[in-house]
C-alpha positions in Angstrom: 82.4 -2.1 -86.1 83.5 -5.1 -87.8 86.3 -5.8 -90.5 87.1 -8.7 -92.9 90.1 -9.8 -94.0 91.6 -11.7 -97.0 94.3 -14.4 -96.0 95.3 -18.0 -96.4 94.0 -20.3 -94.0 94.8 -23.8 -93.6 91.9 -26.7 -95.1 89.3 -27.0 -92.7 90.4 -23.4 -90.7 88.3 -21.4 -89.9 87.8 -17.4 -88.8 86.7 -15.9 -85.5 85.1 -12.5 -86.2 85.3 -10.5 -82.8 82.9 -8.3 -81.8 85.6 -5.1 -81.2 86.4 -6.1 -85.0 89.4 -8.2 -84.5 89.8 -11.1 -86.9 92.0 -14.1 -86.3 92.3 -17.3 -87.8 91.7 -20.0 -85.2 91.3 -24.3 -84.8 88.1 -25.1 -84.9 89.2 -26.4 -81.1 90.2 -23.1 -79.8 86.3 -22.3 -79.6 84.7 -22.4 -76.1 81.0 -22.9 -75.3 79.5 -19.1 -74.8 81.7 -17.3 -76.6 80.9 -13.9 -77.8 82.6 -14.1 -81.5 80.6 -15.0 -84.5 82.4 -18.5 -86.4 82.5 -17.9 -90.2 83.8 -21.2 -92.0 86.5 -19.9 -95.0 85.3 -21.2 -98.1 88.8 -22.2 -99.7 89.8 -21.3 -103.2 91.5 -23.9 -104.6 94.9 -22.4 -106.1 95.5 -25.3 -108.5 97.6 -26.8 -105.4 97.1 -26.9 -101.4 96.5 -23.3 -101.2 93.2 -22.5 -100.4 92.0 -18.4 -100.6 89.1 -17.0 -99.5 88.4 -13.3 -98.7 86.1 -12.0 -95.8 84.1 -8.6 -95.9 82.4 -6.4 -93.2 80.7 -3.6 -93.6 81.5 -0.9 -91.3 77.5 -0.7 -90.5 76.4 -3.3 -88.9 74.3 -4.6 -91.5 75.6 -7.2 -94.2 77.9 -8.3 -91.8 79.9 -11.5 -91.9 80.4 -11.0 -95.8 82.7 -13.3 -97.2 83.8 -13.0 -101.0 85.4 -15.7 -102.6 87.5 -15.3 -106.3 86.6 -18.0 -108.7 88.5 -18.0 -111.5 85.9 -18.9 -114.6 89.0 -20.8 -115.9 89.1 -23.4 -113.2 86.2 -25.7 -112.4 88.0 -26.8 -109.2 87.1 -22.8 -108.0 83.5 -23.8 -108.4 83.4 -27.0 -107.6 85.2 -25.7 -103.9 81.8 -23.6 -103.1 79.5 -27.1 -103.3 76.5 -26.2 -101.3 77.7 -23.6 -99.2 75.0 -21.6 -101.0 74.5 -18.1 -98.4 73.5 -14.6 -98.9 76.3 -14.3 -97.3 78.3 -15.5 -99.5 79.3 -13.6 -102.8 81.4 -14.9 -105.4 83.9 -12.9 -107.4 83.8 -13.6 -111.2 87.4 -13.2 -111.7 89.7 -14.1 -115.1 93.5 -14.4 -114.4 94.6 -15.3 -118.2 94.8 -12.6 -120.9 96.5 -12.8 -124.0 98.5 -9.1 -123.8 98.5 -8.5 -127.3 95.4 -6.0 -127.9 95.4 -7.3 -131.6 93.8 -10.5 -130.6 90.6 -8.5 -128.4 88.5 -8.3 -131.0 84.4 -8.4 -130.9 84.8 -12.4 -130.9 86.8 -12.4 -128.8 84.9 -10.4 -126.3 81.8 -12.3 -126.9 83.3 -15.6 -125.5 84.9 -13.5 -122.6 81.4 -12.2 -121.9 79.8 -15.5 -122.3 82.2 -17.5 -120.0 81.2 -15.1 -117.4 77.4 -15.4 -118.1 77.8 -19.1 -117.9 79.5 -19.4 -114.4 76.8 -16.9 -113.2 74.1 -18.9 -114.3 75.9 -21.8 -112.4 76.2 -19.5 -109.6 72.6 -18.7 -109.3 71.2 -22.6 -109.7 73.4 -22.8 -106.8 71.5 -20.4 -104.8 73.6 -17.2 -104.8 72.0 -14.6 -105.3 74.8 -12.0 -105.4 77.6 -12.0 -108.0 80.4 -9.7 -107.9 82.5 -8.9 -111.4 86.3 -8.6 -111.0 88.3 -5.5 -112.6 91.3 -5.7 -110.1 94.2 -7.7 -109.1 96.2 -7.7 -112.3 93.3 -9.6 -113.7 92.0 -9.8 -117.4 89.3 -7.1 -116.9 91.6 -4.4 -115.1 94.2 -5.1 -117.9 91.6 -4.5 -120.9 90.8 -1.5 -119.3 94.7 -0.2 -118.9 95.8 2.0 -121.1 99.0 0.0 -120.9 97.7 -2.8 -122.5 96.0 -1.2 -125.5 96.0 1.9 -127.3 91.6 2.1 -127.8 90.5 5.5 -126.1 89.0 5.0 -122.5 85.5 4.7 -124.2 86.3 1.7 -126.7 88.1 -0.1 -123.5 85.0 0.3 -121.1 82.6 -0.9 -124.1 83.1 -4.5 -123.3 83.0 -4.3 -119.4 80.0 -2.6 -119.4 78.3 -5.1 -122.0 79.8 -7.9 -119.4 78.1 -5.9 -116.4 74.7 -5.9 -118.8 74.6 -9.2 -119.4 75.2 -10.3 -115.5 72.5 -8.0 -114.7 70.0 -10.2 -116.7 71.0 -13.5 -114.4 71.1 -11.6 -110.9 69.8 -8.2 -110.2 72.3 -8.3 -107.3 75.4 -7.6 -109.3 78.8 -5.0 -107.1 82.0 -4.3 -109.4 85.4 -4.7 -107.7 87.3 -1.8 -109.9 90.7 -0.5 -109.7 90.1 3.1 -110.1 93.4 4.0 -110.5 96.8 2.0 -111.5 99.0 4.2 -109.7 101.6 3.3 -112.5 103.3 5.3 -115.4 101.2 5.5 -118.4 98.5 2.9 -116.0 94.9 3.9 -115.8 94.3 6.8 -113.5 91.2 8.4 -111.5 89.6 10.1 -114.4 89.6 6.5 -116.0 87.8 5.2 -112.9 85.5 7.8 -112.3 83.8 7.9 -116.3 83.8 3.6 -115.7 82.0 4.0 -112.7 79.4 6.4 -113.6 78.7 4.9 -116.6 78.3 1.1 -114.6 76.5 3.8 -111.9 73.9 4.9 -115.1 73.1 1.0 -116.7 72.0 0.4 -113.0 74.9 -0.5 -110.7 74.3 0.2 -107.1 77.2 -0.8 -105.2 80.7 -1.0 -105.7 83.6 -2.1 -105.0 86.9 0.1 -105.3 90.6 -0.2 -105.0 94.2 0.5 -106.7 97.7 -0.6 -108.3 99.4 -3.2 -110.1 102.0 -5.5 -108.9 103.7 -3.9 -112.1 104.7 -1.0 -110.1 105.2 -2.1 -106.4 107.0 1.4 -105.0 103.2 2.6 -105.1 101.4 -0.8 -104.9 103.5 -1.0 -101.6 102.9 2.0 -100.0 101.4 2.2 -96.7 101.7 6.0 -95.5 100.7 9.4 -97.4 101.1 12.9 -96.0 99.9 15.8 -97.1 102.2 19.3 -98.3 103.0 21.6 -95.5 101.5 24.1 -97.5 98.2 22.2 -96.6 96.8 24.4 -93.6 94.6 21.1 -92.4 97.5 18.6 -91.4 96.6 14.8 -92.5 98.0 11.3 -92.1 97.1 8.1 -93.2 98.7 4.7 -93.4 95.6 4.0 -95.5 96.8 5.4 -98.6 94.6 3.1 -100.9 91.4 4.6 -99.2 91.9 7.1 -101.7 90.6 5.3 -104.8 87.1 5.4 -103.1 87.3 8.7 -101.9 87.6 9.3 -105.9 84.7 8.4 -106.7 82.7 10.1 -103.7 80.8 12.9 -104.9 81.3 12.0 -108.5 79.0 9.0 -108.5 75.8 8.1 -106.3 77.0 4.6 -105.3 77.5 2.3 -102.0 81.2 2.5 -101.9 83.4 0.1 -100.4 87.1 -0.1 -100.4 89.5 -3.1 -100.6 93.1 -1.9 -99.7 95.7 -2.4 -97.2 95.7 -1.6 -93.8 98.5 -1.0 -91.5 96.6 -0.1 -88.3 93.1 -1.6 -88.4 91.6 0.2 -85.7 92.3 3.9 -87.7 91.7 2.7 -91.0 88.5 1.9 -89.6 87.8 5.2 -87.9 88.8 7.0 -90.8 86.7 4.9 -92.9 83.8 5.7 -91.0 84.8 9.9 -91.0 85.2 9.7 -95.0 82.1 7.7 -95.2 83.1 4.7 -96.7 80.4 1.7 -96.9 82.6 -1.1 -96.1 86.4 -2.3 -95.6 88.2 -5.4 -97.2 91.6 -6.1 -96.5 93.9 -6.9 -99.4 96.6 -9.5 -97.9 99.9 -8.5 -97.6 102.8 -9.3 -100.1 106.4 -10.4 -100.0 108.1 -8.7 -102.5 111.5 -10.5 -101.9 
């Protein structure tokens, strides 16, 4: 069972994906003739600086593995311009826009046009280049999870999901081979919560989505963003603990929607996140990087 892992390599690093689903990042000259690890090269994301990102998936199957999902900001030509011909089906770009104007007054139809068209545009570069699968961004504090926050506007659920699902329509037409990343829920005061999540994903689930992508928080509220452990009551007769907590936004939408679900979160003990991945029947792991919040 393998696992991926988001970090930040140095240029020209590169990751050694063990077979008992360790990951490491290595030198390239720390590779041996008849090793038993599979080499992945990081494909950098350039952070308008030296800092190059890049995020690796696994699915906890042993199919689609060696998965490797790298954000490119629509914003930034650099962030496409850093993929060149590294053209895989294992490779799957994340259609991601950082920069929002907060004030809801200024989202209107126009404006969500051009949004939907910057996306349509990348994607089309995207697919010239020969990837064939495209994955849409609603996490990470980014423009799409914010327009569907009820913190940032005060449109019903319905009128925020309007736009997001024309944007998942319209990617649809380029690649049939579109996934969502979604937060699910905010895990913040007056955020977006489950329910939210769930009537998003079914409604992505009915237009045609097949797989998807799910996680949780805001850097807006870091005592929850943060946590690593969850118990349940005593009053609960079957006794649980995780230091998975974030598994919980896909276990949302289990049941409630017919999709492949995987989960991006953050993981404490890699070996149990994994086994209880496997026991709640989650389709694959990614593992959000940690944060210093000092």
């Amino acid at each position: 069972m393998k696992l991926g892992k988001e970090i930040n390599p140095p240029f020209n690093s590169i990751s050694r994906v063990y077979t008992e689903a360790a990951l490491a990042s290595v030198s390239p000259r720390g590779l041996t003739a008849g090793s038993s690890v599979r080499v992945t090269p990081w494909i950098p994301r350039l952070n308008r600086g030296t800092t190059q990102t890049a995020s690796a998936a696994e699915n906890l199957s042993d199919s689609d593995a060696g998965l490797i999902f790298p954000r490119i900001d629509i914003d930034h030509e650099d962030d496409f311009l850093s993929l060149g011909a590294l053209a895989s089906a294992n490779i799957r770009p994340v259609l991601v826009k950082n920069q929002l104007a907060l004030h809801s007054t200024r989202w209107t139809h126009s404006f969500f046009n051009e949004l939907i068209m910057q996306h349509v545009a990348m994607a089309k570069r995207l697919v010239e280049l020969g990837f064939s699968h495209l994955v849409i961004a609603a996490d990470g504090d980014s423009a799409w999870q914010k327009i569907l926050s009820p913190r940032f506007s005060s449109h019903d659920i319905n009128q925020r999901k309007a736009p997001f699902l024309d944007l998942y329509c319209a990617m649809r037409e380029i690649t049939g081979h579109v996934v969502v990343l979604l937060t699910v829920e905010e895990l913040a005061p007056e955020g977006m919560d489950a329910t939210d999540g769930i009537l998003i994903a079914n409604d992505l689930e009915h237009l045609g989505l097949k797989e998807i992508i799910a996680t949780s928080g805001t850097r807006d509220f870091l005592p929850l963003y943060t946590r690593r452990e969850t118990c349940q009551k005593p009053s609960v007769p079957d006794q649980f603990f995780s230091n998975s907590p974030h598994l919980a936004s896909a276990i949302w939408l289990q049941g409630r929607t017919n999709l492949s679900i995987w989960c991006s979160a953050f993981f404490e003990d890699k070996e149990r996140t994994i086994t209880l991945a496997r026991r709640l029947g989650i389709a694959g792991l990614i593992e959000k990087p940690s944060i210093n919040i000092y």
